[in-house]
C-alpha positions as CSV (number, residue, x, y, z in Angstrom):
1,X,108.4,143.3,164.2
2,X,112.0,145.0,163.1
3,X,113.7,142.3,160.7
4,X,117.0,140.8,160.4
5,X,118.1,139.2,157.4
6,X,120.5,136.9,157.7
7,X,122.9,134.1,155.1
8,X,124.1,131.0,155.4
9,X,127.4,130.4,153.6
10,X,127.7,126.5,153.5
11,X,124.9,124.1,153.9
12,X,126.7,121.3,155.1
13,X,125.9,119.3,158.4
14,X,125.9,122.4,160.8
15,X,124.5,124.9,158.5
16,X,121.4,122.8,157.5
17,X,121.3,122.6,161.3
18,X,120.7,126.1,161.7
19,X,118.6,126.8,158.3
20,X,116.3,124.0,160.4
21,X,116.3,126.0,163.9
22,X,116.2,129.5,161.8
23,X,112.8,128.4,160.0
24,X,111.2,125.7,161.9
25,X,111.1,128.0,165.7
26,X,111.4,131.0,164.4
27,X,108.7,132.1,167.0
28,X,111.6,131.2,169.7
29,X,114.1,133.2,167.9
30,X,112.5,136.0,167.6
31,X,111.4,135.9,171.0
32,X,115.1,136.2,172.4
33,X,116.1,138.8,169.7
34,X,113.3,141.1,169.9
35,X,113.0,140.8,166.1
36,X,112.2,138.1,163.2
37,X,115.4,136.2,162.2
38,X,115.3,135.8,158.6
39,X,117.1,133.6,156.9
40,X,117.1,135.4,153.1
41,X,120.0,133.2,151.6
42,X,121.9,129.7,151.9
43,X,124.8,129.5,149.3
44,X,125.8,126.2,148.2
45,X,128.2,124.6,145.5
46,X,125.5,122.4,144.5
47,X,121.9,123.5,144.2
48,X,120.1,120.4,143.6
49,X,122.2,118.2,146.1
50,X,121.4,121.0,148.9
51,X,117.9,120.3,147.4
52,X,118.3,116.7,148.7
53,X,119.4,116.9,151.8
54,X,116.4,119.6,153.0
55,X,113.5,121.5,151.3
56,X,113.9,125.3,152.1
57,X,111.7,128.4,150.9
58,X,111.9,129.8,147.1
59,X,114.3,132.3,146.2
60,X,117.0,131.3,149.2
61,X,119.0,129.0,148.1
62,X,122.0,129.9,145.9
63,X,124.8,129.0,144.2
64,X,126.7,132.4,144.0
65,X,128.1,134.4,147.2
66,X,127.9,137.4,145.1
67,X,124.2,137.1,145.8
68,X,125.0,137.7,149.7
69,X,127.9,140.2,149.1
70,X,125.5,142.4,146.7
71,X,122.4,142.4,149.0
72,X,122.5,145.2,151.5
73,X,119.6,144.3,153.2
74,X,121.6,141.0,154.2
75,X,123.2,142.0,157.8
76,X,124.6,139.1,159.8
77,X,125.9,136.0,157.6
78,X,126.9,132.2,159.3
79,X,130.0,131.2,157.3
80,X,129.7,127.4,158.0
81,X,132.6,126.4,155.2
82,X,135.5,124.4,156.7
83,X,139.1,124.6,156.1
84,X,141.4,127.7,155.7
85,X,140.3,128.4,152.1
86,X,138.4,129.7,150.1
87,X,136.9,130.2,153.9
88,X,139.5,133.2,154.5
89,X,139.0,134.6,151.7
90,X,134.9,134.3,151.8
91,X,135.1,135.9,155.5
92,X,137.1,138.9,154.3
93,X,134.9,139.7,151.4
94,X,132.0,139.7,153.2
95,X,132.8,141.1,156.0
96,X,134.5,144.4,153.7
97,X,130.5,144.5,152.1
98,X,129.3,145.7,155.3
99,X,128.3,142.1,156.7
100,X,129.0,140.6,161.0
101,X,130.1,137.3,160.5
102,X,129.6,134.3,163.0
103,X,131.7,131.2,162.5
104,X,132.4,127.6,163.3
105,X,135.4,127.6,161.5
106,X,138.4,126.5,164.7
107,X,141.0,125.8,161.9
108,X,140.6,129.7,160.3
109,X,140.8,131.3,163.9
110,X,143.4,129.2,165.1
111,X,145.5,129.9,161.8
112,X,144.0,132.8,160.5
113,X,142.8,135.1,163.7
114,X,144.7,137.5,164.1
115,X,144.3,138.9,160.4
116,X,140.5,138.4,160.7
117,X,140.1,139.7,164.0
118,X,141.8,143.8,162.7
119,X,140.6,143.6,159.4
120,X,137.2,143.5,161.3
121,X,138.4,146.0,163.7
122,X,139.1,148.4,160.9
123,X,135.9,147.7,159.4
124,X,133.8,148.4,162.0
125,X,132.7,144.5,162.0
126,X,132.4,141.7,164.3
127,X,133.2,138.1,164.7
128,X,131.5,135.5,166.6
129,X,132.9,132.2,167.2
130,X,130.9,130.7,170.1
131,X,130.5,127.1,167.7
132,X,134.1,127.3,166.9
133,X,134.7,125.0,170.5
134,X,133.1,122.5,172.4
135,X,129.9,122.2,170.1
136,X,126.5,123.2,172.4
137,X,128.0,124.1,175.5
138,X,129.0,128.1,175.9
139,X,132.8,128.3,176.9
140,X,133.7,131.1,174.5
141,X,130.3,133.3,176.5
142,X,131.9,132.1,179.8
143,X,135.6,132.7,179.7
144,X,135.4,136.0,177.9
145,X,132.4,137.7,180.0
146,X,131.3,135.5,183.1
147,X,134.7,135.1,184.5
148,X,135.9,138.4,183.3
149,X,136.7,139.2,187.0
150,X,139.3,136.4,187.1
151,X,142.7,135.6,186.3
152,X,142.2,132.1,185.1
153,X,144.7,129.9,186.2
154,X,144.2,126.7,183.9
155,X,141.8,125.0,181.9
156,X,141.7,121.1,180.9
157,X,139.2,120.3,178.6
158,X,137.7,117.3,176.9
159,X,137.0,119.3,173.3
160,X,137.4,116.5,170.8
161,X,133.7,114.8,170.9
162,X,135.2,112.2,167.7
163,X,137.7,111.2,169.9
164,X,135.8,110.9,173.4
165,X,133.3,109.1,171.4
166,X,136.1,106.6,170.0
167,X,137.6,106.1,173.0
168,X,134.8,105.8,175.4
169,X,133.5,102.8,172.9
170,X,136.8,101.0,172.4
171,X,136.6,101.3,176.7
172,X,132.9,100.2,177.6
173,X,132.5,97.8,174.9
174,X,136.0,96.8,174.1
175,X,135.1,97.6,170.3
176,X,138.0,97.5,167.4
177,X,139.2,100.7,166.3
178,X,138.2,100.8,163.4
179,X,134.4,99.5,163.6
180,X,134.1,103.0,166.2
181,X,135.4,105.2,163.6
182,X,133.2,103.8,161.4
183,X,130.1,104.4,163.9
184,X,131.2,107.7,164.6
185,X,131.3,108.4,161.0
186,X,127.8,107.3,160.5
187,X,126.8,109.0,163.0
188,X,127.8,112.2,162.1
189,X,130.4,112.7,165.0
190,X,132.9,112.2,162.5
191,X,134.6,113.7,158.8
192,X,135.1,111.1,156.1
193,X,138.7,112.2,156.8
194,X,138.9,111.7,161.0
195,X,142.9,112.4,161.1
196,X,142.5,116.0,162.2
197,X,140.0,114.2,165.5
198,X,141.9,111.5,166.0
199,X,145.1,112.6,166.0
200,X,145.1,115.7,168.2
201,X,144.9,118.5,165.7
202,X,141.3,119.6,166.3
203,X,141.9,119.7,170.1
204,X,144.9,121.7,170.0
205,X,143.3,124.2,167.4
206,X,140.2,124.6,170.0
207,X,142.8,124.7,172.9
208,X,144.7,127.4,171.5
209,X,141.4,129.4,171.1
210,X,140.8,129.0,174.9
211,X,144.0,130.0,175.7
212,X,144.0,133.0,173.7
213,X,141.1,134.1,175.4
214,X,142.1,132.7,179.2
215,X,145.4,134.6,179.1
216,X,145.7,136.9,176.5
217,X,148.2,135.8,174.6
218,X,148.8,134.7,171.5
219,X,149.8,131.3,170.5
220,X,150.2,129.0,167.1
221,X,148.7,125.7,167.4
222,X,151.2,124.0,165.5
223,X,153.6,124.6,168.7
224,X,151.4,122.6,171.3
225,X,152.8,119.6,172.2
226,X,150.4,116.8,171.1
227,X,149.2,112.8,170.6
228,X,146.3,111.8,169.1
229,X,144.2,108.2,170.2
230,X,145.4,106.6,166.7
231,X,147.9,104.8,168.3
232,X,146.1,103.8,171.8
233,X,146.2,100.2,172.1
234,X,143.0,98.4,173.9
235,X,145.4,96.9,176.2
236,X,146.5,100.3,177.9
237,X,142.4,101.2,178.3
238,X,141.8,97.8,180.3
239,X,145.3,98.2,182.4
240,X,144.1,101.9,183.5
241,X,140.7,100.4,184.5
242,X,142.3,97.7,186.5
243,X,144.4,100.8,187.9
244,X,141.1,102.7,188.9
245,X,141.8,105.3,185.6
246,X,140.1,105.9,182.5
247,X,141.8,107.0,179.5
248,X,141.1,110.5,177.7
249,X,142.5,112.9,175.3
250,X,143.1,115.9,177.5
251,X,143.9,119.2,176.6
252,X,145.6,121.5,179.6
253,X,146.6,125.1,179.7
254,X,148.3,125.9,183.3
255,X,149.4,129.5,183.5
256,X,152.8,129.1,185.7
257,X,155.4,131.8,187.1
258,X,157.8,130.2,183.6
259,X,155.4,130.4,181.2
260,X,152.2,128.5,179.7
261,X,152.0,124.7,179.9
262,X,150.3,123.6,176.8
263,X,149.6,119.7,175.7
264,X,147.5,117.5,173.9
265,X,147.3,113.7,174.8
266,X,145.8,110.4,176.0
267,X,146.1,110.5,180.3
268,X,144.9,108.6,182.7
269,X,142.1,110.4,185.1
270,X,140.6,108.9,187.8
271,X,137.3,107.0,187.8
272,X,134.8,109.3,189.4
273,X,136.6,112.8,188.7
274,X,134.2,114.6,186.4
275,X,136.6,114.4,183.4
276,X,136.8,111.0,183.6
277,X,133.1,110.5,183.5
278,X,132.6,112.1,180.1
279,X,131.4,109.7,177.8
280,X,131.1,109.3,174.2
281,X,130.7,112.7,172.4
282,X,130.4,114.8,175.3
283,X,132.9,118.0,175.7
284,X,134.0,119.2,179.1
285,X,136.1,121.8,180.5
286,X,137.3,122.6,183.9
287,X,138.4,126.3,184.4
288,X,140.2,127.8,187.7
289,X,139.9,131.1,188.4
290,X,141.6,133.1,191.4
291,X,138.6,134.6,192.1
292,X,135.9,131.7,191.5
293,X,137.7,128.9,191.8
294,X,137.0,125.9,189.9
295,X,134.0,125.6,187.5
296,X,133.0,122.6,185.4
297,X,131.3,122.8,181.8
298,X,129.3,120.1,180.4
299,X,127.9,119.0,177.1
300,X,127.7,117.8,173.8
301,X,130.9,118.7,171.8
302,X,130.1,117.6,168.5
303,X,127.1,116.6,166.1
304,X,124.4,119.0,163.9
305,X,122.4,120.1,166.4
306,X,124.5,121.5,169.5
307,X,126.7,123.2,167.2
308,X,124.2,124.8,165.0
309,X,122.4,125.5,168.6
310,X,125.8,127.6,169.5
311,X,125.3,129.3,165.8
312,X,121.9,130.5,166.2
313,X,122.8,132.1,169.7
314,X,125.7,134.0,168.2
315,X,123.2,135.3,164.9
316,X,121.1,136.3,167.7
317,X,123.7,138.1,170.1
318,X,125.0,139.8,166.9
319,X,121.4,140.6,165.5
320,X,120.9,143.0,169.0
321,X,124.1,144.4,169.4
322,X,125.5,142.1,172.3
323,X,128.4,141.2,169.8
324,X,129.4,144.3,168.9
325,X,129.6,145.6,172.3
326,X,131.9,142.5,173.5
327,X,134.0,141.7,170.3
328,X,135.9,145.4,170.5
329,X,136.9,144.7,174.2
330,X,137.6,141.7,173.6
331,X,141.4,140.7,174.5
332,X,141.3,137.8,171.7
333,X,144.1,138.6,169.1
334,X,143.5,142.3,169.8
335,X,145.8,144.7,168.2
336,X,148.7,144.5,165.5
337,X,151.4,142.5,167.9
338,X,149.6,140.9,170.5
339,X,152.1,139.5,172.9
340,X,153.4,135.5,172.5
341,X,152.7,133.1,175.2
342,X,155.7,132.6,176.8
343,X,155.5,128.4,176.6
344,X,157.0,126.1,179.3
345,X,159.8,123.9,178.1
346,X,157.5,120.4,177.7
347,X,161.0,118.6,179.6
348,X,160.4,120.5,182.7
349,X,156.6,119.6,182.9
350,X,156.1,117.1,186.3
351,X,153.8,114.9,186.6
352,X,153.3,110.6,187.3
353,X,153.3,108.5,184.4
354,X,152.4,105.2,183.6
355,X,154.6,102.7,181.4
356,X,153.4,99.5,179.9
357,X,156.5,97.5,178.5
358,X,157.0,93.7,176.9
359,X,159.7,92.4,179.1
360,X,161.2,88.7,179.3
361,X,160.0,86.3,181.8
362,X,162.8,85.5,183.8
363,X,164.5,86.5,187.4
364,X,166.2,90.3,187.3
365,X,163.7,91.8,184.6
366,X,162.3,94.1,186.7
367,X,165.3,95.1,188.4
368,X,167.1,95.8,185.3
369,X,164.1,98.4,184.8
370,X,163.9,99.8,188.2
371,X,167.4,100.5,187.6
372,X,167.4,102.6,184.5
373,X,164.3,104.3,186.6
374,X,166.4,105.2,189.4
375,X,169.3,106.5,187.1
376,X,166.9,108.8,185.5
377,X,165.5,110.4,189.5
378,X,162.0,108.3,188.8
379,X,160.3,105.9,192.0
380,X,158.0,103.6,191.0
381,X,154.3,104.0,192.7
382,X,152.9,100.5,192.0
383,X,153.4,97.2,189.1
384,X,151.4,95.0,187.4
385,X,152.5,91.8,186.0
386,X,149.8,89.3,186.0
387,X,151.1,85.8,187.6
388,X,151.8,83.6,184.6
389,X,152.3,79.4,183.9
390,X,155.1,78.7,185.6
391,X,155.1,75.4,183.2
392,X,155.5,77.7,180.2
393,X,158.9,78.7,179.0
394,X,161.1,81.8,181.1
395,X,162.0,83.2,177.4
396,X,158.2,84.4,177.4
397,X,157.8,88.3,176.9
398,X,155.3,89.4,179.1
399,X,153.2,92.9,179.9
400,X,154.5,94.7,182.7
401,X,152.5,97.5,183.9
402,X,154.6,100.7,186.0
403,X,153.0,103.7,187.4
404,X,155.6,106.1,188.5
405,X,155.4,109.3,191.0
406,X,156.5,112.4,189.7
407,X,159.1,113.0,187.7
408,X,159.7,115.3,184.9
409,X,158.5,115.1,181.1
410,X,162.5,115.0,180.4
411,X,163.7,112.5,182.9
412,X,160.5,109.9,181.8
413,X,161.7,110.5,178.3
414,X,165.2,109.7,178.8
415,X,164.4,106.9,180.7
416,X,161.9,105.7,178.1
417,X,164.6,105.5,175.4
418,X,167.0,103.4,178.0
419,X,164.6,101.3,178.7
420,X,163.5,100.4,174.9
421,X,167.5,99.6,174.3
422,X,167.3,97.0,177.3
423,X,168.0,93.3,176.3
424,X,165.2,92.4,178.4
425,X,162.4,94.9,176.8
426,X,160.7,93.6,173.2
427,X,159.7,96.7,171.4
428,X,158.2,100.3,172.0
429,X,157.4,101.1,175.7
430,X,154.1,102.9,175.7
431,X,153.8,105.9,177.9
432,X,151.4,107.8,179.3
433,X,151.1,110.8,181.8
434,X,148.5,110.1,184.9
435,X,146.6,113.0,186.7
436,X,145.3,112.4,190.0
């Protein structure tokens, strides 16, 4: 059977993921390639930690790329380093020694992609990127080729599994913060370093891919509006369950007559939508199409195994020429100046919103509030103030709950500020959008 050599660059969670699939069902493999998937090299930093973490044949393991640059016979190579460099850098060298590359890496695209996407035009190379969102399940596959025919319309997506994971705990269980992150971490859901899950970045990088793709366009991560779940307080998770919500960090692309709507941040979904029903460190994503209308995506966005599963599929696809053929259509940062996404102005976005504030205990409060809510064009849908001891003292700050019906991003903001300068509101007011 016709061979296909393949390296690993990085043997870290994901890549000792799939060394494991490449040598342990390599029966399977070869089966869907047509051809024996050989893994000839793993570079590493460390050779006798890598040594530690799995046992693989003689002679692959290295600790020099030069090994995998210098070997012609090595075709296809799984560059599994994170971070923007050396990773850049790595992809460009081997991919000028004649080698297809398929990567994991969301930070490099989302930064990096359009310099890596013609400087593997020009050399005749591809990219594959399949494991770079939503871990296991196959959105790249399916918004570049199975809904080819459509216009997509918009996408909202569940594609942090650290922070689904975090949440959905903290939610259930009414765990701390901090013992989740923890859990994740030990579980391998999470870095050492979760600030990039936890406080949006990762999600905008991966939704930034997905819009590049959906609409052609190109767009820097860094300019999507976003909030992480660092700052969600337990109290806001049980108030949207009494409410008939769950909380999630939701990422939305709507393609509009003005432009792109773009954001990152903790809403409120409704208990029994699908999204809301994704637990722990499940992805999702919900794509509308004008031609097939909505579709839902389902599956495990983060941990060794699914993501290493999308890895393998991609060596494979680029190991029979299914890459190749796709990668040089495909619209994804293609060409010299591919256009900008015209983005909406984040003030002019509509939608309902809910508002938790501390207020004082005592007759007028909550039309003092109402007030400043009416100044600013915003009705209020429903309240919750839970009925306290009347024997206990009217100087009391209390939680009062507000879900609004639609106003704009702008107007809630304005009012937000008013309302945190109110003699009768302690503190911050926390606010977050709702979507029915």
């Amino acid at each position: 059977m016709e061979k296909t050599n393949i390296a690993i660059v990085g043997l870290g969670t994901v890549g000792s993921g799939v060394a494991r699939l490449l040598l342990d069902h390599g029966d399977r493999t070869a089966r869907h390639a047509g051809r024996t998937m050989w893994l000839r090299k793993a570079v590493v930093r460390d050779i006798e930690k890598a040594k530690q973490r799995m046992t693989l044949p003689d002679g692959v393991l290295t600790d020099s790329l030069d090994d995998v640059i210098n070997d012609e016979e090595i075709t296809v190579v799984a560059q599994l380093i994170g971070g923007l460099e050396p990773a850049r850098t790595i992809m460009l060298k081997l991919m000028e020694s004649g080698k297809d590359i398929v990567t994991a890496n969301k930070a490099l695209l989302a930064e990096h992609g359009p310099e890596l996407f013609d400087r593997a035009r020009q050399l005749g190379r591809s990219i594959a990127f399949e494991a770079s969102v939503a871990g296991g399940i196959p959105i790249i596959a399916n918004i570049s080729q199975c809904l080819s025919a459509n216009q997509l319309q918009s996408l909202e997506g569940i594609l942090n599994g650290t922070s689904n994971f975090i949440v959905s705990q903290m939610d259930e269980k009414g765990s701390d913060y901090a013992d989740v992150v923890a859990e994740a971490q030990r579980l391998g859901y999470a870095e050492a370093d979760p600030t990039m899950d936890v406080d949006g970045t990762d999600a905008a990088q991966k939704l930034a891919i997905l819009a590049h793709l959906a609409f052609g366009a190109t767009i820097n991560w860094n300019d999507i509006p976003r909030i992480g779940i660092d700052g969600l307080d337990p109290a806001d998770l049980r108030y949207a369950r009494e409410l008939g919500y769950r909380i999630k960090l939701l990422a939305v692309a709507n393609l509009t007559e003005a432009g792109l709507e773009l954001s990152v941040a903790p809403t409120l979904l409704k208990i029994g939508t699908p999204l809301a029903e994704v637990r722990n460190a499940f992805n999702a994503i919900r794509a509308v199409g004008d031609a097939v209308g909505p579709v839902f995506y389902h599956g495990l966005g983060a941990g060794q195994m699914p993501t290493a599963s999308a890895v393998v599929a991609d060596l494979i696809d680029t190991a029979v020429g299914r890459t190749k053929l796709t990668f040089q259509t495909l619209e994804y940062f293609c060409g010299e100046n591919p256009p900008r996404a015209i983005q909406r102005d984040a003030a002019s976005l509509k939608g309902r919103f809910y508002l938790r504030l501390l207020v004082a205990n005592h007759p007028g409060t909550l039309g003092a509030i109402a007030n400043v809510l009416s100044d600013h064009s915003i009705s209020i849908a429903s309240v919750i103030q839970h009925e306290t001891d009347t024997s206990e003292s009217t100087d009391r700050m209390v939680p009062l709950v507000i879900m609004t019906h639609e106003a704009t991003e702008g107007a809630a903001s304005e009012a937000t500020n008013k309302l945190e300068g109110l003699s009768v509101v302690s503190g911050s007011v926390v606010r977050l959008r709702v979507k029915d």
